[in-house]
C-alpha positions as CSV (number, residue, x, y, z in Angstrom):
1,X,-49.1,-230.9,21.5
2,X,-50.4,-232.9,24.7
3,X,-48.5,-232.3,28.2
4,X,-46.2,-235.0,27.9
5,X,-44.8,-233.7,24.6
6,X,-44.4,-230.6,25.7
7,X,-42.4,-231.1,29.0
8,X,-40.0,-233.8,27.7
9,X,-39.6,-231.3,24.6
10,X,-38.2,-229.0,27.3
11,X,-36.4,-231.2,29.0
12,X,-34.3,-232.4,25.4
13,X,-33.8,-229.0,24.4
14,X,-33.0,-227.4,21.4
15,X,-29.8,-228.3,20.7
16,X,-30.2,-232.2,20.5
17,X,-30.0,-233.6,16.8
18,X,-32.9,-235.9,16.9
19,X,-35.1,-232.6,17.9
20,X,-33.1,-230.6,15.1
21,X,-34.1,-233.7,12.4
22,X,-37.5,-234.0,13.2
23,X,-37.8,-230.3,12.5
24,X,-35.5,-230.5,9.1
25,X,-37.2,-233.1,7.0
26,X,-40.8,-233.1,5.8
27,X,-41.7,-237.0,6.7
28,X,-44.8,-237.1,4.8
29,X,-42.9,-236.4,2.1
30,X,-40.9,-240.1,2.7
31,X,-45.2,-241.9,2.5
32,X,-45.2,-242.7,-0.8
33,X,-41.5,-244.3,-1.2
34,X,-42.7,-246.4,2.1
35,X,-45.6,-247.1,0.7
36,X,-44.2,-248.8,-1.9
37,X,-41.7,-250.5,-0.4
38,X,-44.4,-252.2,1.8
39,X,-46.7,-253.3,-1.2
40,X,-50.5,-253.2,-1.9
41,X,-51.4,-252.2,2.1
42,X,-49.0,-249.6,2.7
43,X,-49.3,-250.4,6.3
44,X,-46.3,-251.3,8.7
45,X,-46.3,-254.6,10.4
46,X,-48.7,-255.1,12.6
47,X,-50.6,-251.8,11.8
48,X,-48.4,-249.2,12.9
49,X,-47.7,-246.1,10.3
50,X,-44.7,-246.7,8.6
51,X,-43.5,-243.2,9.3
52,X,-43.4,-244.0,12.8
53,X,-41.4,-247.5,12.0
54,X,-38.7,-245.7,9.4
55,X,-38.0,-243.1,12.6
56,X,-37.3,-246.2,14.4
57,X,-35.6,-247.4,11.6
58,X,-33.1,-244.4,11.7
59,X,-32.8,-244.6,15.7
60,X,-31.3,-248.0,15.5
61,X,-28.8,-246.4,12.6
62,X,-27.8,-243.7,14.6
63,X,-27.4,-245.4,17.8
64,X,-25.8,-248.8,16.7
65,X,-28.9,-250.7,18.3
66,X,-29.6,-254.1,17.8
67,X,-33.7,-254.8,17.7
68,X,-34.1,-256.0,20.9
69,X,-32.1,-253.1,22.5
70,X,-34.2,-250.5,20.0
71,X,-37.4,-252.0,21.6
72,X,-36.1,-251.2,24.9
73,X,-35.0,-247.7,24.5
74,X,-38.2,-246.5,22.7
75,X,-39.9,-247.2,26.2
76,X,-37.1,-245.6,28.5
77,X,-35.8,-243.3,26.5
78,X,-37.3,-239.5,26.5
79,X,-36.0,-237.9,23.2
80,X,-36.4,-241.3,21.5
81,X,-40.1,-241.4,22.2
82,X,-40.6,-237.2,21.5
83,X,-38.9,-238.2,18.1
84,X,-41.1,-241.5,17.3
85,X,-44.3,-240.0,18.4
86,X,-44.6,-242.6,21.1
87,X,-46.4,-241.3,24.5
88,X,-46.5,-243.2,27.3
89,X,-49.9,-244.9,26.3
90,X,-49.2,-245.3,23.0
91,X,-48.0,-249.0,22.2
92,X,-44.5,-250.0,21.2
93,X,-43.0,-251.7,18.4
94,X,-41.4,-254.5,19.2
95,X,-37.9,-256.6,17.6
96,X,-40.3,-258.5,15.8
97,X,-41.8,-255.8,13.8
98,X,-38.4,-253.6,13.3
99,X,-37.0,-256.6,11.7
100,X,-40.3,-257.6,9.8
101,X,-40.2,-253.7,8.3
102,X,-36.6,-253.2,7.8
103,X,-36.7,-256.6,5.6
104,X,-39.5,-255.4,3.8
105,X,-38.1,-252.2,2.5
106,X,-34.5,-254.5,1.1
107,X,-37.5,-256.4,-0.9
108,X,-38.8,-253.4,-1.8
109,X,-35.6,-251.6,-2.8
110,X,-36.4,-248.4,-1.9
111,X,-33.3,-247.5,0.4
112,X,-31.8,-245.1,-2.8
113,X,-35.4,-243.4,-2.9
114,X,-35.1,-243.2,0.8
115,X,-31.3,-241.4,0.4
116,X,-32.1,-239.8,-2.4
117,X,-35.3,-238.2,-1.1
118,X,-33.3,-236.8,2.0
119,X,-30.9,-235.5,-0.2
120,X,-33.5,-233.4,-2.0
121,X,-35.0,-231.7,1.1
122,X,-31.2,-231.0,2.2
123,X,-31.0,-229.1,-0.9
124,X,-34.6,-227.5,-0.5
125,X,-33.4,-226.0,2.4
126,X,-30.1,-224.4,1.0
127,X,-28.0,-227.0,3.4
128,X,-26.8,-228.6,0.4
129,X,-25.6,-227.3,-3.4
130,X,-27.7,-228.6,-5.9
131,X,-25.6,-228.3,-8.6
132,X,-22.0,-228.9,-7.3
133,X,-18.5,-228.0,-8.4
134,X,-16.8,-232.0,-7.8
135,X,-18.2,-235.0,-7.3
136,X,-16.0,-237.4,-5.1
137,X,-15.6,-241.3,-5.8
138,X,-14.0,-244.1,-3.4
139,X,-14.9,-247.6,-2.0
140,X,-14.1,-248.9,1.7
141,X,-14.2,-252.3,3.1
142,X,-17.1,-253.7,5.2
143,X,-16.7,-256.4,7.0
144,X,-19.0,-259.7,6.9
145,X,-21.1,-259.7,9.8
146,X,-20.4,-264.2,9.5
147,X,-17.5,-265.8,10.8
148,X,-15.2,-267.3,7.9
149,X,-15.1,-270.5,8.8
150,X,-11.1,-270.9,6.9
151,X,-8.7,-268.4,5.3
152,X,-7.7,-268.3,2.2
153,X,-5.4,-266.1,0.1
154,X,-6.7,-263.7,-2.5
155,X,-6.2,-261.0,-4.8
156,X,-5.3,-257.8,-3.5
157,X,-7.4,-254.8,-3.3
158,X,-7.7,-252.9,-7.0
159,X,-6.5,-255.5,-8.9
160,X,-8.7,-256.3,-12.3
161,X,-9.2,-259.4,-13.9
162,X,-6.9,-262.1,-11.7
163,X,-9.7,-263.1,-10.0
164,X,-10.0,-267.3,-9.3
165,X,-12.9,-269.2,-9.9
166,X,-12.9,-271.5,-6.3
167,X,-13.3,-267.4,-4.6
168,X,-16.5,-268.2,-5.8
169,X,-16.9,-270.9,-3.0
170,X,-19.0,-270.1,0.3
171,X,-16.5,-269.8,2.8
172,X,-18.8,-268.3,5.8
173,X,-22.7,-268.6,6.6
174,X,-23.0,-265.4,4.3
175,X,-23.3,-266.7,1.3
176,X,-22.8,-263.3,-0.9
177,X,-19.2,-262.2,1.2
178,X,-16.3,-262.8,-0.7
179,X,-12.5,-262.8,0.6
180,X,-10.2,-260.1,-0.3
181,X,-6.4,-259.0,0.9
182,X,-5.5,-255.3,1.1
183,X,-1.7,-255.0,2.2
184,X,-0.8,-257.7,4.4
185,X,-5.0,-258.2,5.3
186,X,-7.3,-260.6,4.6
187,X,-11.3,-259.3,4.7
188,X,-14.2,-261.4,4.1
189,X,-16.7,-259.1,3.5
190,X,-18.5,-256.3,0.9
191,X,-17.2,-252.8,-0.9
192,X,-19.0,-250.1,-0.5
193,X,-18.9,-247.2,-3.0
194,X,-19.8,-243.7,-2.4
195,X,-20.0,-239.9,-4.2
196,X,-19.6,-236.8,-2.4
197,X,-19.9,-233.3,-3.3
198,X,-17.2,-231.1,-2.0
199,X,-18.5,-230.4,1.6
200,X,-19.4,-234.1,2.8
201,X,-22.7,-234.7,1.2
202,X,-23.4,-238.1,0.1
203,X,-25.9,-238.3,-3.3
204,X,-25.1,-242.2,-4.0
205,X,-24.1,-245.3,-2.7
206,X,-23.6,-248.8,-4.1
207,X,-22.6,-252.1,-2.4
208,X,-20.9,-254.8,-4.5
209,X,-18.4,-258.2,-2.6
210,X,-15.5,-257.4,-1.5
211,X,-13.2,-258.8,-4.8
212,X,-15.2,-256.9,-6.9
213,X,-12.7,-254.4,-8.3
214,X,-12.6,-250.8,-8.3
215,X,-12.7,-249.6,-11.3
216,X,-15.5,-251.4,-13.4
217,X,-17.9,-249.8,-10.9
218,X,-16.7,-246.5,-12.2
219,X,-20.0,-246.1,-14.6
220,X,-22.2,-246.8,-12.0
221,X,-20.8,-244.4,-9.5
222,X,-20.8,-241.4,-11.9
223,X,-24.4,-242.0,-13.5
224,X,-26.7,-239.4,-12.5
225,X,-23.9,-237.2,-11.1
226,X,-24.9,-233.2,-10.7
227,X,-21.7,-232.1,-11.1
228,X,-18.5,-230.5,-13.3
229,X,-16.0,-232.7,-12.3
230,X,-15.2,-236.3,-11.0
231,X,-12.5,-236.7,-8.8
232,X,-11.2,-240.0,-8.3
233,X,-8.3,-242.0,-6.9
234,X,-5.4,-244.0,-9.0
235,X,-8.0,-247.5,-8.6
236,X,-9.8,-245.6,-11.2
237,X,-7.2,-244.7,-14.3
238,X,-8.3,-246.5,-17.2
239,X,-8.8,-245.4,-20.5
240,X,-12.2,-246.7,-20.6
241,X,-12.9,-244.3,-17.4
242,X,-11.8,-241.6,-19.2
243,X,-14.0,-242.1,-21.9
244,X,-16.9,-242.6,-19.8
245,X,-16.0,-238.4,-18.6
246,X,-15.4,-237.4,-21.8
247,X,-18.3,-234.8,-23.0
248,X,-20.1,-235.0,-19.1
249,X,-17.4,-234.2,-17.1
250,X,-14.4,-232.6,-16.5
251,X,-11.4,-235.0,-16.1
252,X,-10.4,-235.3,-12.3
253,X,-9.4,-238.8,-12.0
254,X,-5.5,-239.0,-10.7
255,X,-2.2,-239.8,-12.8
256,X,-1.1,-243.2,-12.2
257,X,2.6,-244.4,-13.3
258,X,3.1,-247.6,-15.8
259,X,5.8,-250.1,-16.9
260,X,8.7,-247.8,-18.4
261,X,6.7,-244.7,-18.0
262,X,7.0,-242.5,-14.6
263,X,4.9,-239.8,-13.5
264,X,5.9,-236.4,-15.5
265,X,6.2,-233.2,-13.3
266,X,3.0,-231.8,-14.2
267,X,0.9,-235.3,-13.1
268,X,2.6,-235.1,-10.0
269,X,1.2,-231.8,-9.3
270,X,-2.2,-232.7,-10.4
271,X,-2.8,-236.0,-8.1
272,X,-1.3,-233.3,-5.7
273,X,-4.6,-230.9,-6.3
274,X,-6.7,-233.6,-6.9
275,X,-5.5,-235.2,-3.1
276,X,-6.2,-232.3,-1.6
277,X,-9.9,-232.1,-1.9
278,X,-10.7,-236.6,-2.2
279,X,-9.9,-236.1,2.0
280,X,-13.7,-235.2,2.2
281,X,-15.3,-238.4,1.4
282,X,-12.3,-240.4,3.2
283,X,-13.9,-238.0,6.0
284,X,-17.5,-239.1,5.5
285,X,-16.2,-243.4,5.5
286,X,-14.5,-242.3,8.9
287,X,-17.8,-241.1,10.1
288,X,-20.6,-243.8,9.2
289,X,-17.8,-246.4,10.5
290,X,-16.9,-244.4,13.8
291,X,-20.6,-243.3,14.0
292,X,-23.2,-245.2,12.7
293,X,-21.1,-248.6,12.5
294,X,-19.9,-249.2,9.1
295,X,-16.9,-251.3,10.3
296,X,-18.6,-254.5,10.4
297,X,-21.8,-255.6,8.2
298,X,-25.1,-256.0,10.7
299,X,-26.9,-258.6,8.4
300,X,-26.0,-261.4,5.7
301,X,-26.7,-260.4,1.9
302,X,-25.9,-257.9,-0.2
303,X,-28.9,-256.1,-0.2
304,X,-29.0,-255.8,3.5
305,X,-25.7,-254.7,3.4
306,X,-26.6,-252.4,0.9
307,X,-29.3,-251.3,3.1
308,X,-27.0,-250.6,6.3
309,X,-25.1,-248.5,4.0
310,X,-27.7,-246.8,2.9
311,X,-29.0,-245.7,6.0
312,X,-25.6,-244.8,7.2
313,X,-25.2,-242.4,4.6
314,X,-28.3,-240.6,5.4
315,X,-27.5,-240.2,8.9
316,X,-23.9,-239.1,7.7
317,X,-26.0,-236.2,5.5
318,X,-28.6,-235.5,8.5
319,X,-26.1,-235.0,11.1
320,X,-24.1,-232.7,8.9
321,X,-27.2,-230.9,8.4
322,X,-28.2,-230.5,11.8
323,X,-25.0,-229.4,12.2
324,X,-25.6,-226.2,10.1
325,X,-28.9,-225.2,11.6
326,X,-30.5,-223.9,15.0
327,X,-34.0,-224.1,16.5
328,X,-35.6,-222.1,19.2
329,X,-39.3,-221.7,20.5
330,X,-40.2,-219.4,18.0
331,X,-39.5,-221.3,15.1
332,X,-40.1,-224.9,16.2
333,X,-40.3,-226.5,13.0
334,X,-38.2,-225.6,9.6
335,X,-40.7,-228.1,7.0
């Protein structure tokens, strides 16, 4: 470690998060997903190691920065440049090549691999059960980073097969955003889905347009699922849910009332139980949209969108695992 490391090391500290990450995760571990989401060179835009560009990547996450804004504070900003790599002769990456990389990996579609491999060295470390007792469903709204350019009414939230052909129609310069109306609000925008494990943790994500209902994304959600139950909300009781649990998992999905048929006693006190432990990923959707800007879609496109969320959800995981540990001198590195 060279002098400049090593006095803006002191001057960050131990306790910030970035200096807590970069001690966490082993980021040659994160080569070969990179790698692949590049192509045949392997090699970031412009020559610069991709390791060095997904850091960036997750700086811009964290902080909400646009590209131009990133460029800026990797060259002002002390614990930003400790993080990177970056000295003070090394050369900079600029919008340009943030944008060029971040576009390449959404071709690539390695933003799961990405999630899932930070998920794995969370659980390496005993930060995260491997095998746990729930795992938690929902979706949340994102909304479109386009203007719409009119309003128009459409189906509310949850509901399953009332969906009109002309909410096909491009109403915005996003072509992949869709309308939809929860209560008396109308979102043009995506839905993004998520599963928890009971302390926050989040193993999956998926992105679909905002109409999309609920419930046939069920499947999806649950598929690869390390867990004993699945808890969901009332978007999600259908019989052909149920079946999907049957023989894999134990049953958590909440009670919901029909025509001529209320709620016995005992249902009651089940969505009760159930509610009492779903508040954890309603938790993690108030984080990434308080923290790391889930309110409002950066980029057109599903897939970008996709990738946003992506990245928010690792930074949800990391900054709950930083949370957990502490660094000194001694031990400067946990990898």
């Amino acid at each position: 470690m060279d002098l400049f490391f090593r006095e803006a090391a002191d001057r960050i500290g131990d306790d910030d998060v970035l200096s807590k990450i970069d001690a966490l995760l082993d980021w040659r571990a994160f080569s070969p997903i990179l790698q692949r989401g590049l192509g045949r060179s392997g090699i970031g835009p412009r020559g610069f190691d991709p390791l060095v560009l997904f850091k960036c990547l997750l700086i811009g996450q964290w902080h909400g920065l646009s590209d131009p804004k990133l460029e800026r504070a990797l060259k002002v900003r002390l614990d930003f440049m400790v993080f990177c790599g970056l000295d003070l002769h090394t050369p900079v990456p600029d919008e340009t090549t943030h944008c060029r990389f971040r576009n390449a990996l959404v071709r690539g579609g390695v933003y799961d691999d990405l999630l899932a491999e930070v998920c794995r060295q969370i659980e390496d470390h005993g930060l995260k059960l491997k095998e746990a007792e729930v795992a938690i469903i929902d979706a949340t709204l994102i909304e479109s980073a386009a203007r719409p350019r009119t309003h128009i009414d459409a189906p509310r939230d949850r509901a399953e097969g009332d969906l009109q052909d002309d909410l096909d129609m491009h109403f915005s310069a996003d072509p992949d955003a869709r309308w939809v109306k929860k209560g008396s609000k109308s979102t043009l925008g995506y839905k993004a889905f998520a599963r928890t494990d009971e302390e926050g943790f989040i193993d999956h994500v998926h992105t679909t347009a905002a109409n999309r209902a609920e419930s046939p994304e069920f499947g999806t959600m649950i598929d690869g699922a390390k867990a004993q139950r699945v808890l969901a909300d009332k978007a999600y009781a259908s019989r052909a849910n149920r079946e999907q649990l049957r023989g894999r998992f134990r049953d958590g999905i909440m009670r919901k009332a029909a025509r001529n048929r209320l709620l016995r006693g005992s249902e009651k006190r089940f969505n009760k139980l159930i509610s009492k432990r779903r508040f954890r990923i309603e938790q993690c959707f108030g984080t990434m949209k308080r923290l790391f800007g889930l309110c409002r879609a950066r980029y057109f496109g599903t897939a970008r969108t996709h990738a946003q969320l992506a990245m928010a959800a690792i930074g949800q995981n990391l900054l709950k695992a930083a949370n957990k540990i502490a660094l000194n001198q001694q031990t400067p590195a946990i990898a």
